[in-house]
ZAVEX-640663 format. One record per residue (C-alpha): residue in one letter; x, y, z; residue number from 1. Coordinates in Angstrom, 1 decimal. Example, Ala and Ser with C-alpha at 12.3 -4.5 7.8 and 13.67 -1.06 7.14 Angstrom:
2
NODE   code       px       py       pz   pos
NODE      A     12.3     -4.5      7.8     1
NODE      S     13.7     -1.1      7.1     2
REM end
This chain:
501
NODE   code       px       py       pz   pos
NODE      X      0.0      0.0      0.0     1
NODE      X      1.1      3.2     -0.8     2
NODE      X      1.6      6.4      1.7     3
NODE      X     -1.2      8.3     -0.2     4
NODE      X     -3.5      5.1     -0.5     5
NODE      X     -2.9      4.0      3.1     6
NODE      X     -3.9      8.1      3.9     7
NODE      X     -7.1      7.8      1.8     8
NODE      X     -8.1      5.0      3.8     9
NODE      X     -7.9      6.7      7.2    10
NODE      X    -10.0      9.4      5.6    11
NODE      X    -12.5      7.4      5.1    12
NODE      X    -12.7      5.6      8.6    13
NODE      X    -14.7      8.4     10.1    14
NODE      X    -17.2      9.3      7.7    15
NODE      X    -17.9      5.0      7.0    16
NODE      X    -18.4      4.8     11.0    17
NODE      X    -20.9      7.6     11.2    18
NODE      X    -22.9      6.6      7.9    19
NODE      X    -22.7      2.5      9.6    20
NODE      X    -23.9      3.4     12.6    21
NODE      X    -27.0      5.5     10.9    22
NODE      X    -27.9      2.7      8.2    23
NODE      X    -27.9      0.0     10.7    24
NODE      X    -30.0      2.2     13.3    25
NODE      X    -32.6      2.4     10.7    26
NODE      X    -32.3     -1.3      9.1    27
NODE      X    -32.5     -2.7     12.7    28
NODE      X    -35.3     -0.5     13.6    29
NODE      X    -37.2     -2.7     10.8    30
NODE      X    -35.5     -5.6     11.1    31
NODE      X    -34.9     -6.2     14.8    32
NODE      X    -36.3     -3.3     16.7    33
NODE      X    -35.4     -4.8     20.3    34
NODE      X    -31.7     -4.5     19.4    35
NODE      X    -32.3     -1.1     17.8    36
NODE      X    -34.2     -0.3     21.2    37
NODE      X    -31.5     -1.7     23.0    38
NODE      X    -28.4      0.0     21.4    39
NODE      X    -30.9      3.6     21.8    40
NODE      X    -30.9      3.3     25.1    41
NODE      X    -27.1      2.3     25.7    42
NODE      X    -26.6      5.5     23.5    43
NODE      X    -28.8      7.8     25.9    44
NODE      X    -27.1      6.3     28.9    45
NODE      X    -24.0      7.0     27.6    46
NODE      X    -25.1     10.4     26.1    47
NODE      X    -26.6     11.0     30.1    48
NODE      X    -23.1     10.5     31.6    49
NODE      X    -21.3     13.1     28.7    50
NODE      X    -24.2     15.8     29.7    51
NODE      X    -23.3     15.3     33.6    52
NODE      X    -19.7     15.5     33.3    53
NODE      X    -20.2     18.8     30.9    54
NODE      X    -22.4     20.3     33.3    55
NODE      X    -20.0     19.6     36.3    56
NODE      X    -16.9     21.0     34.1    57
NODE      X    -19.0     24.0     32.7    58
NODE      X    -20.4     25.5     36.2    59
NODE      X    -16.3     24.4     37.4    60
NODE      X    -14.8     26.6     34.6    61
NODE      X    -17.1     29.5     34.7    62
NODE      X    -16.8     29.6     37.7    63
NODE      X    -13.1     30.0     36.9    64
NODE      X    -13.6     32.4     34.5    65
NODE      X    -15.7     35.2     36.6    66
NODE      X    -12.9     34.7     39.0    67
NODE      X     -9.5     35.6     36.7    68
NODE      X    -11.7     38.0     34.9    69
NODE      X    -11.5     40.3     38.3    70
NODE      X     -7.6     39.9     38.6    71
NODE      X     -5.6     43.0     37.8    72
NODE      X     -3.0     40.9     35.6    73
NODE      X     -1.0     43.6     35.1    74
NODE      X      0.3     44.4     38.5    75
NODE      X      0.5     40.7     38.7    76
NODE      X      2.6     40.5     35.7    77
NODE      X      4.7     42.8     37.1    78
NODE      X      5.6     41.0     40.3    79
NODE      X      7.7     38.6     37.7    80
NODE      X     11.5     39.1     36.9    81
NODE      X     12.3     38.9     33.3    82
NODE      X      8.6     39.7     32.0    83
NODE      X      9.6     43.0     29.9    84
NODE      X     12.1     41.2     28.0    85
NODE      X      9.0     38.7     26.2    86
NODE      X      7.9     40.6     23.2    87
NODE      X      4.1     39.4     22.1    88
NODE      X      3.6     39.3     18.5    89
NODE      X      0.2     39.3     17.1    90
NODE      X     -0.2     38.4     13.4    91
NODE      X     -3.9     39.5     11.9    92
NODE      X     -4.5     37.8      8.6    93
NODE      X     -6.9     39.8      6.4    94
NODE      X     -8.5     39.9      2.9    95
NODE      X    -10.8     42.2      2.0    96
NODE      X    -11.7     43.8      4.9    97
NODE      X    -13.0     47.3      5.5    98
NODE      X    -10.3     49.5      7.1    99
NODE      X    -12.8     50.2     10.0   100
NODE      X    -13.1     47.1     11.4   101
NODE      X     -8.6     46.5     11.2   102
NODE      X     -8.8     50.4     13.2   103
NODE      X    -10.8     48.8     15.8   104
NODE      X     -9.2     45.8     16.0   105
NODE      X     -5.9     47.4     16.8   106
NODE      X     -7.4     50.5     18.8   107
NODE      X     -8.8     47.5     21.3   108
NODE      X     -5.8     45.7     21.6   109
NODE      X     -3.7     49.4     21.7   110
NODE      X     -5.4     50.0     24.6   111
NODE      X     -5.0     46.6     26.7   112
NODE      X     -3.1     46.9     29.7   113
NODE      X     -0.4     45.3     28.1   114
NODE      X      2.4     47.6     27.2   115
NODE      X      1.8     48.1     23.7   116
NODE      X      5.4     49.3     22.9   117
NODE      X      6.4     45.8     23.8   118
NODE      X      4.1     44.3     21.3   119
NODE      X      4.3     44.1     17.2   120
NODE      X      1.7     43.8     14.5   121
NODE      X      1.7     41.4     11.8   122
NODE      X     -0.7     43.1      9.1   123
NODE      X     -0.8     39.9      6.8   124
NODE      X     -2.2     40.8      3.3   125
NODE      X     -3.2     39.0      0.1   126
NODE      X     -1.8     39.5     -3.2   127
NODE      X     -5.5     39.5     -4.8   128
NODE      X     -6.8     42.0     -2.5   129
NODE      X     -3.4     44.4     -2.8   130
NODE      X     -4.8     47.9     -4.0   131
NODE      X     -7.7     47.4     -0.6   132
NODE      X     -4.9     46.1      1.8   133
NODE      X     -2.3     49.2      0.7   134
NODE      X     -4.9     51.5      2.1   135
NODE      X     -5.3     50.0      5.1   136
NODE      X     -1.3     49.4      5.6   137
NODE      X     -1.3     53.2      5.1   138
NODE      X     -4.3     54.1      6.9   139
NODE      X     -2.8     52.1     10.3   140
NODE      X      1.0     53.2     10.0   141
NODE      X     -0.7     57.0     10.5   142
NODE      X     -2.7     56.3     13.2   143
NODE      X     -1.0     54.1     15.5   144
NODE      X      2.6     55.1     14.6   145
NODE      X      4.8     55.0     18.0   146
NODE      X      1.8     53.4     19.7   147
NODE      X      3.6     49.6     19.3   148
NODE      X      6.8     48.8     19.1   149
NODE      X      6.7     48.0     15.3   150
NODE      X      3.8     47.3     12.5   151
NODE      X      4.7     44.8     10.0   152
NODE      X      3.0     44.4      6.6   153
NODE      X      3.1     41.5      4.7   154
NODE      X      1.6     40.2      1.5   155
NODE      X      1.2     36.8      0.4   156
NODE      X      1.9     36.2     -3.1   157
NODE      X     -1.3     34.6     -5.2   158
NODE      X     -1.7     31.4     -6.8   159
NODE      X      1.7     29.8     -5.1   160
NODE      X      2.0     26.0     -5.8   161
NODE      X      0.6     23.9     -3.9   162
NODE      X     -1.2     26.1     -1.5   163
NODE      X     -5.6     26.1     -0.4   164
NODE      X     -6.2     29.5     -0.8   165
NODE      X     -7.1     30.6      3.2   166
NODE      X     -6.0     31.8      6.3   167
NODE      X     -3.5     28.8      6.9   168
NODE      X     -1.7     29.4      3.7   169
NODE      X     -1.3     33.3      4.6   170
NODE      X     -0.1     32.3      8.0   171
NODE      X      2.2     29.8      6.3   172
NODE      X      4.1     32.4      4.9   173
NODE      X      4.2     35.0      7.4   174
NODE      X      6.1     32.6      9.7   175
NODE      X      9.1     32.4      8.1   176
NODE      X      8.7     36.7      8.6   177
NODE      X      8.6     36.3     12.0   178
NODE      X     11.8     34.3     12.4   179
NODE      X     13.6     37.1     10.4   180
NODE      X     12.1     39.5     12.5   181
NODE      X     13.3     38.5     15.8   182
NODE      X     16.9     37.6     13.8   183
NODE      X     17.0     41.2     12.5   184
NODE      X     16.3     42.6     16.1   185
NODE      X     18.5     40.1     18.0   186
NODE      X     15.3     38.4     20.0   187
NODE      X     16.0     35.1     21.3   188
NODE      X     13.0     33.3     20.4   189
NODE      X     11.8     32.0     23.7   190
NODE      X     10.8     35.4     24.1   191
NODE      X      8.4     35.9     21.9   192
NODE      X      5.2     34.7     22.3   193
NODE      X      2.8     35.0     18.8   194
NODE      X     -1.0     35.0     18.7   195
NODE      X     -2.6     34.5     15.6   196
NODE      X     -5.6     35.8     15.5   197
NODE      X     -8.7     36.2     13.4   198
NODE      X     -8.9     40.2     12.0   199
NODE      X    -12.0     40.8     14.2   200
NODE      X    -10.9     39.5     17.2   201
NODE      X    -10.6     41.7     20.3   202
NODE      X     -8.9     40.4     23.2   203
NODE      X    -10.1     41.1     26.7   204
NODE      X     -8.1     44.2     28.3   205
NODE      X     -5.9     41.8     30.4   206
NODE      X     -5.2     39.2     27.9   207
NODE      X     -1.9     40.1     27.1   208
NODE      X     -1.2     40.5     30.6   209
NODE      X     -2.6     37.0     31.8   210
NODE      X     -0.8     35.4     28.8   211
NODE      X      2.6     36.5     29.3   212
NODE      X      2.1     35.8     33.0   213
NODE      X      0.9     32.5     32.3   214
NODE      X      4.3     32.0     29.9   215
NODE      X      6.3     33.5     32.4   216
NODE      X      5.3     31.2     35.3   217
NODE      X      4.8     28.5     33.1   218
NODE      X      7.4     25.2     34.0   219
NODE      X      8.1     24.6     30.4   220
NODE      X      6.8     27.6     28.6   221
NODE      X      8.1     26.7     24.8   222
NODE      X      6.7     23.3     24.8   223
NODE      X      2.5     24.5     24.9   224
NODE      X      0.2     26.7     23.3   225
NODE      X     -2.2     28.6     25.5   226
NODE      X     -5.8     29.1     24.3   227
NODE      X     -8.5     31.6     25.7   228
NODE      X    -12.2     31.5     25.7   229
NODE      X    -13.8     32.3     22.4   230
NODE      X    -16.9     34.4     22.5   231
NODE      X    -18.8     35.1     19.4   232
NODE      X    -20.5     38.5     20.4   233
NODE      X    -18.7     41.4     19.4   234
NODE      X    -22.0     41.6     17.1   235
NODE      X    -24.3     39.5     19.0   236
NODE      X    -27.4     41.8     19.3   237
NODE      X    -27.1     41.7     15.1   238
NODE      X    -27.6     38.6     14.8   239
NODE      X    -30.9     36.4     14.8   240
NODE      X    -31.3     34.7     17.9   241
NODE      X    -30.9     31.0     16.2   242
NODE      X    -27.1     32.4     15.4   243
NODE      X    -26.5     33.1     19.3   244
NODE      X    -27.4     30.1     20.3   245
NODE      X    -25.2     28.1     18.2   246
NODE      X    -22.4     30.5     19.2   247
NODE      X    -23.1     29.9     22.9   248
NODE      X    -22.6     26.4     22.3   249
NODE      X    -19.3     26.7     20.5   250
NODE      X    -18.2     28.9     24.0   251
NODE      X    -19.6     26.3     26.7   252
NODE      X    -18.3     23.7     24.4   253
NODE      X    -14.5     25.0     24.8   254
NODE      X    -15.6     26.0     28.5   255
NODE      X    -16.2     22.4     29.2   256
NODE      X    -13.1     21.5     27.5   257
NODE      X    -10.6     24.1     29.5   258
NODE      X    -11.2     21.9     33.2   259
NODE      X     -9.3     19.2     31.2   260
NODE      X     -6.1     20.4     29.6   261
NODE      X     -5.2     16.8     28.5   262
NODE      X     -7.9     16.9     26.3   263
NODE      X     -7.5     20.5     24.4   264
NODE      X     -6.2     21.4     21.4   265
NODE      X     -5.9     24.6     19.8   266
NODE      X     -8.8     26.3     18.1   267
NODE      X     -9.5     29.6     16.6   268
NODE      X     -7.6     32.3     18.4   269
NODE      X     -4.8     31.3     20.5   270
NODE      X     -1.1     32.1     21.0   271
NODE      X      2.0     30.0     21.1   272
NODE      X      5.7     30.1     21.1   273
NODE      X      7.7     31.6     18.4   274
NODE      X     10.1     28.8     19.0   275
NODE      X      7.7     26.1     18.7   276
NODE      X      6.4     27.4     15.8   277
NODE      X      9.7     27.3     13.7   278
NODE      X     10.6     24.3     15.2   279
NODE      X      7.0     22.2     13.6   280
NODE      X      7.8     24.3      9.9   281
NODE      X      5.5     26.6     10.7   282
NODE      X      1.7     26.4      9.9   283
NODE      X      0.9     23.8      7.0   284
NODE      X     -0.1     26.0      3.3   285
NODE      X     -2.9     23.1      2.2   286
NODE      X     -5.6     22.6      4.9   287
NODE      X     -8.8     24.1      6.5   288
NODE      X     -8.3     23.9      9.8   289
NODE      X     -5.2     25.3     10.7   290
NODE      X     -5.8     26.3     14.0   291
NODE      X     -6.4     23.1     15.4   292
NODE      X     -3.2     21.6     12.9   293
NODE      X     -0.6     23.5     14.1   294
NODE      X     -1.7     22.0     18.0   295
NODE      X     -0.7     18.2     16.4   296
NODE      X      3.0     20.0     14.1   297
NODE      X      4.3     20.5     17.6   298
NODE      X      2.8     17.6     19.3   299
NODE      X      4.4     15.4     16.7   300
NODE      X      7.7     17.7     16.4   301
NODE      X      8.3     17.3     19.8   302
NODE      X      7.5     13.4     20.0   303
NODE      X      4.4     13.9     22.5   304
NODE      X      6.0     16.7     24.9   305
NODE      X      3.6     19.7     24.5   306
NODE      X      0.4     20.8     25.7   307
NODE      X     -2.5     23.2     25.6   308
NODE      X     -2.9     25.4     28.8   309
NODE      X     -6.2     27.0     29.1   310
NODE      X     -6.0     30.7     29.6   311
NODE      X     -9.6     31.6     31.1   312
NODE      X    -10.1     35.0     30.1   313
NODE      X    -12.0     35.8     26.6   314
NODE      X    -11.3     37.0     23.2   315
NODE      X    -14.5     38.3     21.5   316
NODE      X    -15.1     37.8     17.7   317
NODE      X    -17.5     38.3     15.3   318
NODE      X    -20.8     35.3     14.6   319
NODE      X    -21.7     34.7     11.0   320
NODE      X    -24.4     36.7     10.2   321
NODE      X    -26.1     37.7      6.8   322
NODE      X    -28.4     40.0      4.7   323
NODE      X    -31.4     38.3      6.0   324
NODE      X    -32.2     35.8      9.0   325
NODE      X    -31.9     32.9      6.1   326
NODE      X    -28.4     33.9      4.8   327
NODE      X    -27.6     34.0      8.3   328
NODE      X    -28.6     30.4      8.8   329
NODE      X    -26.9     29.7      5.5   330
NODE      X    -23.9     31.0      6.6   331
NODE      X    -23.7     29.5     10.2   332
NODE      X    -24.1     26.3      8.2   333
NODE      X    -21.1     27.1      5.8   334
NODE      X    -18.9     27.9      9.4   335
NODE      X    -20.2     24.7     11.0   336
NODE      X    -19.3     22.4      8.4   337
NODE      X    -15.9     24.0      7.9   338
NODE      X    -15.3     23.3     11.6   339
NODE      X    -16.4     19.8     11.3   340
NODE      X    -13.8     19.7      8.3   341
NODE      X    -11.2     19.5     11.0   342
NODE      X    -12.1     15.9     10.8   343
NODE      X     -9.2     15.4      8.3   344
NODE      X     -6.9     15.9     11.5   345
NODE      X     -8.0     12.0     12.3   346
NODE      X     -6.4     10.3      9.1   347
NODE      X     -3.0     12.9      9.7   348
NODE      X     -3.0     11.5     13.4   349
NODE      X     -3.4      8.0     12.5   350
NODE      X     -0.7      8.6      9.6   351
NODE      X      2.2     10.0     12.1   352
NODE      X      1.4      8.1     15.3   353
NODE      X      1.9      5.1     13.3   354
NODE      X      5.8      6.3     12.1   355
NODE      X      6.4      7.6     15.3   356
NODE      X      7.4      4.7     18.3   357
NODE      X      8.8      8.1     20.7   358
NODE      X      5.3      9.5     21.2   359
NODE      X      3.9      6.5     24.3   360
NODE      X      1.3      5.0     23.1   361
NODE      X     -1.6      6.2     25.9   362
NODE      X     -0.9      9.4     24.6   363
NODE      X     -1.7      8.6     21.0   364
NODE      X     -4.2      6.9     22.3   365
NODE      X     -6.1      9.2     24.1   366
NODE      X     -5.9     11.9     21.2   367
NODE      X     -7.6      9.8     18.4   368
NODE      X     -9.6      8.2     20.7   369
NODE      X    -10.8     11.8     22.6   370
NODE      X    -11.1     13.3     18.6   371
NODE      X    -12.3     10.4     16.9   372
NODE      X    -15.5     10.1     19.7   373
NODE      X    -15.9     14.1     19.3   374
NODE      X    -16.3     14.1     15.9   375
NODE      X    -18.5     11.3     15.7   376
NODE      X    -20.8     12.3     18.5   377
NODE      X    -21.2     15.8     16.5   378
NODE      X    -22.7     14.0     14.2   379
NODE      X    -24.6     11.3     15.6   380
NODE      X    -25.4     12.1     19.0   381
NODE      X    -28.4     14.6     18.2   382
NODE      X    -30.3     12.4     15.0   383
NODE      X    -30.2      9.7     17.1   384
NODE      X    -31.5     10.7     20.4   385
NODE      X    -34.3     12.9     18.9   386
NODE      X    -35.3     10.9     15.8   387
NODE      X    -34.4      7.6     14.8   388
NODE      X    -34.6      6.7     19.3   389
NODE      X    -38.2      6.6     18.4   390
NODE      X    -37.8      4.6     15.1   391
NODE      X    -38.7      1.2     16.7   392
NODE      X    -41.3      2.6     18.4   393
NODE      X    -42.9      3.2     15.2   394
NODE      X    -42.2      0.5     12.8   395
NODE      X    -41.9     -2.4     15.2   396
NODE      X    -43.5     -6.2     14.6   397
NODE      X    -46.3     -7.2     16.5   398
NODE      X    -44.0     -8.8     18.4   399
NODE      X    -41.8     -6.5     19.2   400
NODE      X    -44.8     -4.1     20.7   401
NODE      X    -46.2     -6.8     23.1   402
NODE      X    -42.7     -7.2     24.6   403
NODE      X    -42.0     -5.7     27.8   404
NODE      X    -38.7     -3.5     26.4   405
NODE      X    -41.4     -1.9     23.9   406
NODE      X    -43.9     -0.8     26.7   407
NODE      X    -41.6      0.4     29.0   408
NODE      X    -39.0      2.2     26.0   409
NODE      X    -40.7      5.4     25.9   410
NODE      X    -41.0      5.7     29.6   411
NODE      X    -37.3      5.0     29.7   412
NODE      X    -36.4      7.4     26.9   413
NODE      X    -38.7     10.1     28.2   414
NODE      X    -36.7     10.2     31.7   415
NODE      X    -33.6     10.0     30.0   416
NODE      X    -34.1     12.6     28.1   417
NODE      X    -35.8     14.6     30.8   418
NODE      X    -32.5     14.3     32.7   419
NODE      X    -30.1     15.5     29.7   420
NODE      X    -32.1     18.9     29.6   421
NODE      X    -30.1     19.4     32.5   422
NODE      X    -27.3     20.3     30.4   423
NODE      X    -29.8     22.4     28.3   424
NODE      X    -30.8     24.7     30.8   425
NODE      X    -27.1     25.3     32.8   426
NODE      X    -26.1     26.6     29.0   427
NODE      X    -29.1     28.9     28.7   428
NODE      X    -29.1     30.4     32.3   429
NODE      X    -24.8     30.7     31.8   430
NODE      X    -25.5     32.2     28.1   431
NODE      X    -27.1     35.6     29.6   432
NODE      X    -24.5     36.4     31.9   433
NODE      X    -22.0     36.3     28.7   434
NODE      X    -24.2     38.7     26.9   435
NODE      X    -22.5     42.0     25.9   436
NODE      X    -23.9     45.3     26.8   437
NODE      X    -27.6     46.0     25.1   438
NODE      X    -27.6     48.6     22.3   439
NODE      X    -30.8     51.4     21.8   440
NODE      X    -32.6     48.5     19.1   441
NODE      X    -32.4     45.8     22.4   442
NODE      X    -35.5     45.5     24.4   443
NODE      X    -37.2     42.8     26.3   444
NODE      X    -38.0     41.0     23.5   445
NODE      X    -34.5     40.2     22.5   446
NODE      X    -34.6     38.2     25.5   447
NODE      X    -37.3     36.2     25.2   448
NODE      X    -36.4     35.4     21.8   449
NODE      X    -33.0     34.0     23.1   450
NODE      X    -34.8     32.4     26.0   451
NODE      X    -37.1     30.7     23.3   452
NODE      X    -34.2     29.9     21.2   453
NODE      X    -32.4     27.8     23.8   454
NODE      X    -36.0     25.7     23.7   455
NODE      X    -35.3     25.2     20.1   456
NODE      X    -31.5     24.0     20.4   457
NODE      X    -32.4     20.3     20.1   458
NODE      X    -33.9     20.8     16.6   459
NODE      X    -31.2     23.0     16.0   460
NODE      X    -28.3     20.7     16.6   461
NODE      X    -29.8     18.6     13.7   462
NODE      X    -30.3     20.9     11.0   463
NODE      X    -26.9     23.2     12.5   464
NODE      X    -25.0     21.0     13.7   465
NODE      X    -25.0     17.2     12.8   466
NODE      X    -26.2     17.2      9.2   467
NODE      X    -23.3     19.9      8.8   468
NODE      X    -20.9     17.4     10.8   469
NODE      X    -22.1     14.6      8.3   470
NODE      X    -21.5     17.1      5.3   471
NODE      X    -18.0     17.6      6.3   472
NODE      X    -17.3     13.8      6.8   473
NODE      X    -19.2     12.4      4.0   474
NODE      X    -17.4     14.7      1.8   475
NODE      X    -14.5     13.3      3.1   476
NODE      X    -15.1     10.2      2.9   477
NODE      X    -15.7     10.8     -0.7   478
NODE      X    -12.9     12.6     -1.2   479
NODE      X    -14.6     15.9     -2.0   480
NODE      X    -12.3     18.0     -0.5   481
NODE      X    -13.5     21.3      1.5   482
NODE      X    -12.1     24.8      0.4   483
NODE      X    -11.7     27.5      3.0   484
NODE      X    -14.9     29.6      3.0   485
NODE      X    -14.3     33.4      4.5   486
NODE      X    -17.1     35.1      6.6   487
NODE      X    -16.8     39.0      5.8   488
NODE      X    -17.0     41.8      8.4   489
NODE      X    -18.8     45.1      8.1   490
NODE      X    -18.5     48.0      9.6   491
NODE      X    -22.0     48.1     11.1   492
NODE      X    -21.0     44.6     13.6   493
NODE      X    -17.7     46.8     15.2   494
NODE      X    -19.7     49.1     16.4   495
NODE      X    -20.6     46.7     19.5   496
NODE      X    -18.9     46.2     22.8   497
NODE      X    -17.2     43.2     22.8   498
NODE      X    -17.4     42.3     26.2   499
NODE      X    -19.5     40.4     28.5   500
NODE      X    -21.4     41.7     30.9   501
REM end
């Protein structure tokens, strides 16, 4: 077998598991519905546990997260010797963008506590959007000139071979920048710490702060990334209320994750070692989901010795929204899917671990395992506790609906289910003390449409959230390969503020 061919097989693994286990749900539902009724309500067991555990760590890591949000980090960052000499680097990849919403983006992160003479700005431009990107170049040296220790402008070149057009292949070549950056100014690398972030994110006034104190007092700073909270609501009282409840769930979702640092990897916005980052060849030029990629380069690079160590303060970004309420849900669907793309990390795990005997086995273990459950719960978990759990209810022998298992199956189901809206209403209650501050057009109603929302999430998580999953790993399965699709910014969603309440 080939490299590629043995590659195109691990592709497929995930996408043939999830469409298995949904063919022989139905088949059995018809064929033998008291196995069918049987597996259903193994699955809801099992889907009761996940829900308690995620409400224990959610309420555990909120908790954490009202608490460091009230710490001054920078008087605590300046209790450490040797902090002034890390210099944070924070690269902004952008394509046609407005020049309002990169003026905001650096005016908020200008103005966190953070020395911003110690900090440097990657302004990373494309090629195909160069007359656009010039003015903004322009339009930032003017106004923030002095304000940070230096601007950098870079543009990646179009059409290069064997690049996916995207954010990852932008970042790809800005790294090689950075490492002639901190050569040029005679920085060792360990100190310098780069976040790469989306264009409309805005850190939380302390972030810097908190990261570089983290770094500093970390035992092995160069060997882990450190990822914050993401919250989607620097527009959230644009959006329609569907939106903000999927983007809740993407925050308690990472929430849940941050009480168990064995189990993160990086994802969206985050920050990392400059070291690290040459080290692993920098971000791959080819792929999606680079955020989350980059987490397994230095995993792999260093033969299992890194980590992920949660930050618990937020950075605020933009959700998808549209022209109307249905190119909203259109375009949520389109950012769903290309998150569940990050599936084709699986087949690139099971490719390495299986040329690398350094990395000990429970590690590898634990990663494809911990992903490969994820991914196919995203998929699978929501179809088949709401629909096809009630499938051998419905097309059932005779037989099967004088049996004991069928007369007592919906009372079992119904408690089950009863029990996992636990999780359901811990997310709703935490979801409006994460709100950002109401505009003039907010009024009661806003509310109650949220409230109502929340109702709606189980229908949601089909039509939002699994058959997107199942796009993304059918298509993979088939090998019909994803491209990158970019959500645009206007001006009107800066004008919100992007913290919680």
């Amino acid at each position: 077998m080939t490299p590629r061919s043995e590659y195109r097989m691990y592709e497929m693994i995930l996408g043939s598991i999830v469409w298995l286990v949904l063919i022989a749900s139905i088949a059995l539902s018809f064929i033998q519905p008291l196995w069918a009724a049987i597996f259903i309500i193994v699955f809801d067991l099992y889907w009761l546990f996940r829900v308690s555990y995620f409400v224990i760590n959610l309420i555990l890591a909120w908790w954490n997260f009202k608490r460091v949000s009230k710490v001054d980090w920078r008087d605590k960052l300046e209790t450490i010797p040797g902090w002034d000499t890390k210099v944070n680097i924070v690269v902004l990849p952008t394509y046609k963008e407005d020049v309002s919403v990169v003026e905001h983006t650096l005016t908020q992160i200008s103005d966190c506590s953070y020395p911003a003479h110690k900090m440097v700005i990657v302004l990373a431009g494309e090629e195909k959007d160069q007359e656009n990107f010039k003015k903004i170049t322009r339009a930032m040296k003017e106004k923030f000139e002095g304000r940070f220790r230096d601007i950098v402008v870079t543009v990646h070149p179009a059409n290069m071979k064997g690049e996916l057009a995207g954010k990852g292949s932008n970042l790809h070549y800005v790294g090689p920048k950075l490492k002639e950056y901190a050569d040029e100014n005679n920085i060792p690398y360990k100190e310098v710490i780069v976040s790469a972030f989306d264009i409309d994110t805005i850190p939380h006034r302390h972030y810097f702060s908190y990261l570089t104190y983290t770094y500093c007092t970390h035992p092995n700073p160069t060997r882990s990334s450190y990822q914050p909270i993401p919250l989607y609501n620097n527009n959230m009282w644009d959006a329609p209320s569907v939106v903000r409840t999927m983007a809740f769930g993407t925050t308690f979702w990472m929430l849940s994750e941050v009480t168990r640092p064995f189990r993160m990897w990086t994802f969206s916005s985050h920050s990392m070692p400059l070291k690290a980052l040459i080290d692993c060849g920098y971000w791959q030029k080819n792929l999606v989901s680079e955020d989350s990629r980059i987490f397994l380069q230095m995993f792999l690079r260093y033969d299992g010795a890194y980590e992920v160590t949660p930050l618990y303060l937020p950075v605020s970004m933009d959700t998808v929204t549209g022209a109307s309420k249905w190119e909203s849900i259109k375009n949520i669907y389109k950012q769903q899917r290309r998150w569940a793309w990050g599936a084709e990390n699986l087949p690139f795990m099971l490719f390495h671990f299986k040329r690398n005997n350094r990395i000990e086995f429970k590690k590898k273990f634990r990663l494809i395992f911990n992903y490969l459950e994820g991914m196919a719960s995203w998929a699978l978990a929501p179809i088949l506790i709401l629909v096809l759990g009630r499938l051998p209810l419905w097309v059932g022998s005779d037989s099967f609906k004088d049996s004991i298992i069928f007369q007592n199956t919906p009372l079992v189901l119904e408690q089950l289910m009863f029990w996992s809206m636990i999780g359901l209403l811990v997310s709703a209650g935490l979801s409006f003390t994460l709100l950002p501050k109401p505009t003039q057009n907010v009024t009661w109603k806003s509310y109650v449409s949220l409230a109502f929302h929340w109702l709606l999430l189980p229908i949601t998580l089909i039509v939002l959230g699994s058959i997107p999953a199942i796009d993304a790993q059918t298509r993979m399965m088939t090998g019909n390969y994803l491209g990158f699709n970019v959500t645009k910014k206007s001006k009107k969603e800066i004008q919100k503020n992007p913290q919680y309440v």
